[in-house]
N, C-alpha and C positions, 0 to 999 in steps of 0.2 A: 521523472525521478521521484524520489519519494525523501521525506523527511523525518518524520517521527513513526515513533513505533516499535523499530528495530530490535527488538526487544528481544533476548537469547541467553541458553545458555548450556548446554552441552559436554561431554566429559569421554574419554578414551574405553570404549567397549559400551558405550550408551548415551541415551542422551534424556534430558529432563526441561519439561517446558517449560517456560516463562511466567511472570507472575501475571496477579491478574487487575494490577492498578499500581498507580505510585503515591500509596500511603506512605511510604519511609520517607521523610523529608532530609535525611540525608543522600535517597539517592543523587547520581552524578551520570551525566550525558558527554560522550566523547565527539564533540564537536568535528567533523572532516567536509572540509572543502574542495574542489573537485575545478580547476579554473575549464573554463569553458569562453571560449572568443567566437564569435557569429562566426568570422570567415575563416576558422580552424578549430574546429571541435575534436577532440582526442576520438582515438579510436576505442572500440567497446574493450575490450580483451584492456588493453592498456589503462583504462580507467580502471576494472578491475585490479590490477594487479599492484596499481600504485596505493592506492585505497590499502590494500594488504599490508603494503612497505610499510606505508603511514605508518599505520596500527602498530608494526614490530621496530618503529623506529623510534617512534613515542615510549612503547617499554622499556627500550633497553638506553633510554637516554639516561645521561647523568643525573639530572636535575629531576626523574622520575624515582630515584634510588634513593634508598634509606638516609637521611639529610635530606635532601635537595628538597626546589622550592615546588616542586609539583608532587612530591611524595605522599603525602597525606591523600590530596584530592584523588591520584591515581590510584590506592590503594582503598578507598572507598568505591571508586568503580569497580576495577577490575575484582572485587572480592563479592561483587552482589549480580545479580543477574545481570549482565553487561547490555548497556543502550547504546546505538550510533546513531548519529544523527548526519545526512550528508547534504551539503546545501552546494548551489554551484554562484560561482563569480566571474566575474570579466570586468577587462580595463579599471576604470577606476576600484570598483568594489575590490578587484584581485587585490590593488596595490596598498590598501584598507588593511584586508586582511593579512598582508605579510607586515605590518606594522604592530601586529596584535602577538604576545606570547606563541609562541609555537612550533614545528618542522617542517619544513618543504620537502617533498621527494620528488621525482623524478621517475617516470617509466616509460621507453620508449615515447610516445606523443603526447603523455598527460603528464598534469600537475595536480599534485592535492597536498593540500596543510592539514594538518591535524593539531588541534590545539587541546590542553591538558582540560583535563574532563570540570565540567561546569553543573554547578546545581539545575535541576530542571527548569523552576523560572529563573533562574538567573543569567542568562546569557549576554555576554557584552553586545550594543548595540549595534557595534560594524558587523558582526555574526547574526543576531536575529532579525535584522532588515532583510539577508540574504533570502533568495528563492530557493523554494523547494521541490519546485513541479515544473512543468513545460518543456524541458527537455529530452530527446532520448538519445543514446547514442550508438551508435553501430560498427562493424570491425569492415573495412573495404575490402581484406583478405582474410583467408584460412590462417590463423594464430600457425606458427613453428609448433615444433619441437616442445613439450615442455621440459622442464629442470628435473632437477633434486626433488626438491617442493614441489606438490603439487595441491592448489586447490579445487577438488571435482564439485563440480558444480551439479546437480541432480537436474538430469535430463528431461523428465518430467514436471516438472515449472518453468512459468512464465513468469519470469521478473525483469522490471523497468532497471536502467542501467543504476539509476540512483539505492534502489531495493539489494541488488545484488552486490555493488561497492561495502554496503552494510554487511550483507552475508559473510563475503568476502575477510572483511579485516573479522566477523566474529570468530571465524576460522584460522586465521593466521594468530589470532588472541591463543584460541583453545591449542593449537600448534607450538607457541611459544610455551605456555602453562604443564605441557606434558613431555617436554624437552629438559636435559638435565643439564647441571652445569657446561660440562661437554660438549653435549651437542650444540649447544647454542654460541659455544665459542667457535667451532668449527662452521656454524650456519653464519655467522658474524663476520668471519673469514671470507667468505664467499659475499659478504656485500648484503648480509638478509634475501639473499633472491629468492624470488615466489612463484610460481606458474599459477594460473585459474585459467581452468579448460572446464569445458562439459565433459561428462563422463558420458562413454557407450552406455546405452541403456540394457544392454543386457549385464554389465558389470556392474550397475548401479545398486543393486540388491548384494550383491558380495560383500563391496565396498561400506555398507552400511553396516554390517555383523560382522564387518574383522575386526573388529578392536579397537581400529584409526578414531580418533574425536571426529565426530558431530556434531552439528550445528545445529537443533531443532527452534523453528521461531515460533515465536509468540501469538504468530496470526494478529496482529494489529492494523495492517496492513499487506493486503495485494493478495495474501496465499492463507491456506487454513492454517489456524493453529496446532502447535506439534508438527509440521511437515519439515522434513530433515530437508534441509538444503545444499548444504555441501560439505564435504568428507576431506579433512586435512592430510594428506599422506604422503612419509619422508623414510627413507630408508630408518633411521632412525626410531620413527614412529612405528614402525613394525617391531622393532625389537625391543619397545619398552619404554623409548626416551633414549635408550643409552647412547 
């Protein structure tokens, strides 16, 4: 898995890289954890998808909205080149970090927290003890069906489960961002659900020049810089947001 770096930022009919340091000492790191137990590690597809949840569960929370006590910090993220950072926990560490500010979600096998975005060295100490490497994870079967949502993942890259968890929520971020009041009540309705598939490789070039947001990363980690990763797409998102 991977932990820093994640670095993106992306927009509906294009996409624009990342920067190239973290001069702004206001930026802000969206901290997600990813629970992981030796003798039951979530499936790959399902760590993806929960990672996603996080991310649009964390925006549309109370306490992330004009007042609330995460407002400031999440609107200092989510308005500059967005960073994730994803670390994983088990047994004690897990029960650490649901003690700390933040959201649990749930997706089929996995768990992950997401907690309100953190100055770069500032990270609280149950968070930055966490790992960020050594584990991979894998799907034991062919993923269903996907939904509404879908995030296509570009068939053409190799990313560790922890790299892609990142992609992942940058894309249900940029999915949230170009949705309108509307649709977001209507996606809200439905629970926030997300699909992340890989895209067929011959649709992966369409997919990239239809208009849908894109995900291009920073290349800080694992894959070149600028390489579009994955492609947000909702009925919705085809028609504009509406």
């Amino acid at each position: 898995m991977t932990g820093a770096g994640d670095d993106a930022t992306g927009a509906t009919g294009g996409t624009s890289g990342g920067d190239g340091g973290d001069a702004d000492r206001d930026r802000r790191v969206l901290p997600l954890v990813v629970r992981i137990e030796r003798s039951a590690p979530p499936e790959r597809t399902d760590a993806l998808e929960a990672a996603a949840l996080a991310v649009l569960a964390l925006l549309d929370d109370p306490r992330a909205l004009d007042g609330g006590e995460w407002a400031e910090a999440v609107r200092v993220w989510d308005g500059s080149r967005f960073r994730k950072v994803v670390r994983r926990a088990r047994g004690a560490e897990w029960r650490r970090v649901l003690d700390l500010p933040g959201v649990t979600v749930t997706s089929g096998t996995a768990e992950v927290r997401v907690h309100p975005p953190v100055p770069l060295d500032g990270w609280p100490k149950d968070l930055s003890r966490l790992q960020v490497s050594g584990t991979e994870l894998t799907d034991s079967s062919e993923p269903g069906p996907p939904g509404d949502v879908v995030l296509w993942l570009n068939p053409g890259l190799t990313m560790s489960a922890g790299k892609a968890m990142a992609q992942a929520g940058h894309a249900a971020q940029l999915a949230w961002q170009a949705s309108t009041d509307d649709a977001r009540r209507a996606w809200r309705e439905k629970g926030l659900a997300v699909s992340v598939r890989t895209a067929d490789p011959a649709a992966w070039a369409g997919l990239v020049a239809s208009g849908l947001p894109v995900v291009r990363d920073a290349g800080f980690t694992e894959i070149e810089p600028g390489s579009r990763t994955v492609v947000a797409d909702a009925p919705w998102l085809r028609e504009g947001g509406r």
